[in-house]
PAZA-449632 format. One record per residue (C-alpha): residue in one letter; x, y, z. Coordinates in pm, whole numbers, plus 50000, padded with zeros to 5 digits. Example, Ala and Ser with C-alpha at 12.3 -4.5 7.8 and 13.67 -1.06 7.14 Angstrom:
<sites>
A512304955050780/S513674989450714/
</sites>
This chain:
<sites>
X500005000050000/X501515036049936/X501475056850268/X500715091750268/X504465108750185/X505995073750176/X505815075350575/X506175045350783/X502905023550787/X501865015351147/X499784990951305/X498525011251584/X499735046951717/X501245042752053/X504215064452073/X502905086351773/X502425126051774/X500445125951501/X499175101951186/X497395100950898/X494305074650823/X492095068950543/X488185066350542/X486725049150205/X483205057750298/X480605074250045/X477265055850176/X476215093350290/X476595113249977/X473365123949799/X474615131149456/X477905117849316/X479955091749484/X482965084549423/X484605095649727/X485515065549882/X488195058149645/X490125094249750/X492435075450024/X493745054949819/X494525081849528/X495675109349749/X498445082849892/X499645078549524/X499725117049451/X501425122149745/X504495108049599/X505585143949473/X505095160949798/X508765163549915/X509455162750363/X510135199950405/X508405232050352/X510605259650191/X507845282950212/X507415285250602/X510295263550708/X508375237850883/X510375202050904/X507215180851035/X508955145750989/X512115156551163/X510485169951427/X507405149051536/X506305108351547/X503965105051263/X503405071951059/X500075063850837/X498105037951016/X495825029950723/X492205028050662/X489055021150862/X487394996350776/X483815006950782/X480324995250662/X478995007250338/X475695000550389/X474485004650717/X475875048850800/X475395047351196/X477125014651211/X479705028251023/X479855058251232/X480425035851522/X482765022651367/X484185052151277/X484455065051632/X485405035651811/X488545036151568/X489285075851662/X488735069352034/X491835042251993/X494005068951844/X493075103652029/X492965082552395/X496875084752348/X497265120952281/X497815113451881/X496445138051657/X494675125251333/X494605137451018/X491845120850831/X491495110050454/X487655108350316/X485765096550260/X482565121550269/X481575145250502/X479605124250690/X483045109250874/X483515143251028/X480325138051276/X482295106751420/X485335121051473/X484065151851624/X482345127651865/X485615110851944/X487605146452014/X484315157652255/X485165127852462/X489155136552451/X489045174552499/X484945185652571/X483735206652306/X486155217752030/X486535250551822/X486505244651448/X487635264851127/X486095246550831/X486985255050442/X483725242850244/X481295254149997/X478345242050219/X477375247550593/X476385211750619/X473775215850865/X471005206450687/X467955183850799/X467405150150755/X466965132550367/X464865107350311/X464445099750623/X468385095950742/X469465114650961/X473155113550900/X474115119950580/X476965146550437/X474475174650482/X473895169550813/X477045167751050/X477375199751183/X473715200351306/X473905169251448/X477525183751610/X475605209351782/X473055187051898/X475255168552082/X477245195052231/X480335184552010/X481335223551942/X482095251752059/X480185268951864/X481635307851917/X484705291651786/X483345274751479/X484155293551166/X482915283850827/X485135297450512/X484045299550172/X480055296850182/X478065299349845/X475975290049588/X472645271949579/X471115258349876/X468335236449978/X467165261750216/X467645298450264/X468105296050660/X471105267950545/X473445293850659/X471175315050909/X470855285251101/X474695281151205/X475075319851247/X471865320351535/X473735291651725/X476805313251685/X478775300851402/X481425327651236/X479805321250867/X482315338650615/X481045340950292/X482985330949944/X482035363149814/X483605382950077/X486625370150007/X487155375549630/X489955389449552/X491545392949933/X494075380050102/X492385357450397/X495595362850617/X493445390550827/X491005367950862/X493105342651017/X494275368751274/X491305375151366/X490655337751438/X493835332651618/X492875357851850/X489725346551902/X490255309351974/X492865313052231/X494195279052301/X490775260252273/X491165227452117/X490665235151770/X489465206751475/X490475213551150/X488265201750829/X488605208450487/X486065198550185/X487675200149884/X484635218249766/X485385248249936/X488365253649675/X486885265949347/X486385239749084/X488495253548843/X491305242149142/X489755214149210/X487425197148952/X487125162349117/X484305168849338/X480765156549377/X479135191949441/X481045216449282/X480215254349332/X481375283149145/X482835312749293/X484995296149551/X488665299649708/X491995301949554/X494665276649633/X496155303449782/X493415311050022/X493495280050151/X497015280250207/X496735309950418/X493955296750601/X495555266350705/X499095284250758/X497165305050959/X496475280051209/X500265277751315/X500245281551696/X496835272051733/X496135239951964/X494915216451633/X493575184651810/X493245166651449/X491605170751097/X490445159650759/X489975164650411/X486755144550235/X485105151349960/X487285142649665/X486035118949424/X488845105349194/X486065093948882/X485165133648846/X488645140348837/X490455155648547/X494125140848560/X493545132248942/X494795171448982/X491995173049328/X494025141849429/X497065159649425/X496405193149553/X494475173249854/X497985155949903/X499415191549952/X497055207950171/X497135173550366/X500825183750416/X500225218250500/X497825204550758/X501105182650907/X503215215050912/X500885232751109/X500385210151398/X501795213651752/X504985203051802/X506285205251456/X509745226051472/X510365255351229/X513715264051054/X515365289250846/X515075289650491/X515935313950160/X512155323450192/X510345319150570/X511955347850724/X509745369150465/X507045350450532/X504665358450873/X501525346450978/
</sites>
């Protein structure tokens, strides 16, 4: 099996810092699917992605324990029992102090997790890049599906939810309280349109300041990025962030307390040249560099370069 970044493969975490594990689960998408098949592909196209970052001079595999312990093994017909599943899998790793950084999968895998960091740290703060709130109501009668987990988060008490910030919101929507919703339970909602043609490294200030050292959860939907970036998704909006934004957001989380993560929501058979694949493998590794613990070191470029 390629690991992500050709990192050791593990058979459990004890003694990691931090790892990376795969989720093939689509069984809660309501259009395309596809998406289980992204762990997999985003392990291949992270051949390219070389150990040290030139940019901000982060040196993640020098400096913390991180292996890829492989993929969970999850139902893909029955969604709560995989989201058991799913959790019972997360609890093993976080119990430890090991910070996962998770490869969808679909959006629905982020409601597990977030259950599993609730138990580890109480309520966590989140910054989420995505085209959609994802706190819709049930579908057809389910509950949990990849509209749904950030409702069902707050239901539960899973967030905190003056520390939740939602990047890149647009397009069409099933409802027009979709994003009204999130912003009345106190949700920072930050519209795509908002941000054309800005530099989001205010923005990340601003959310630094804000979230102190609460235990923050970092997700990404590829989505979020616009679709000229990244083509290989199963809802595609127009409108949406640059690579670059997103490298600012996530750079932007440097000194924050980041608990764990994901990225879900590619879908290698909508790809074009598996070009979401790779640029998933890359934000994956600017997720790594970001994460407590990992040491930072002088390079032609990072003493330009400030958060």
């Amino acid at each position: 099996m390629n690991t992500m970044f050709g990192l050791p493969c593990a058979s459990d975490t004890e003694g990691l810092d931090a790892c990376f594990v795969g989720v093939p689960f689509d069984a809660g998408t309501a259009t395309k699917t596809g998406s289980k098949l992204a762990p997999t592909q985003i392990r291949v196209e992270s051949d390219v992605v070389r150990p040290f970052n030139q940019d901000t001079g982060a040196d993640p595999h020098n400096s913390i324990r991180v292996a890829d312990v492989g993929n969970i093994a999850c139902s893909p017909f029955d969604i709560r029992e995989a989201c058991k599943t799913i959790k019972e899998k997360c609890d093993g790793i976080v119990k430890g102090g090991c910070r996962p950084i998770v490869l969808g999968g679909d959006r629905t895998i982020t409601y597990p997790i977030l259950q599993s960091m609730k138990e580890k740290h109480g309520p966590v703060g989140m910054i989420q890049i995505d085209a959609h709130c994802d706190t819709s109501l049930p579908l057809f009668g389910s509950e949990i599906w990849h509209g749904s987990p950030f409702r069902l988060a707050v239901d539960e008490g899973l967030l905190d939810c003056h520390k939740v910030w939602q990047i890149g919101i647009r397009g069409s929507a099933g409802s027009i309280t979709c994003a009204k919703w999130g912003q009345d339970k106190g949700f920072n909602v930050v519209p795509a349109f908002q941000l054309w043609y800005k530099s989001l490294a205010p923005l990340m200030r601003d959310v630094r300041e804000k979230m102190g050292n609460t235990p923050v959860y970092l997700t990404i939907d590829i989505d979020g990025l616009d679709p000229s970036i990244a083509p290989g998704t199963g809802v595609p909006e127009l409108g949406g962030l640059t690579s670059t934004q997103a490298l600012e957001v996530i750079r932007g989380c440097r000194g924050l307390n980041v608990v764990g993560g994901d990225l879900v929501e590619v879908s290698p058979p909508h790809d074009l040249h598996n070009i979401t694949s790779t640029i998933a493998a890359h934000l994956l590794f600017e997720m790594l560099c970001i994460l407590p613990g990992v040491e930072y070191k002088e390079t032609a470029f990072s003493p330009a370069y400030r958060i």
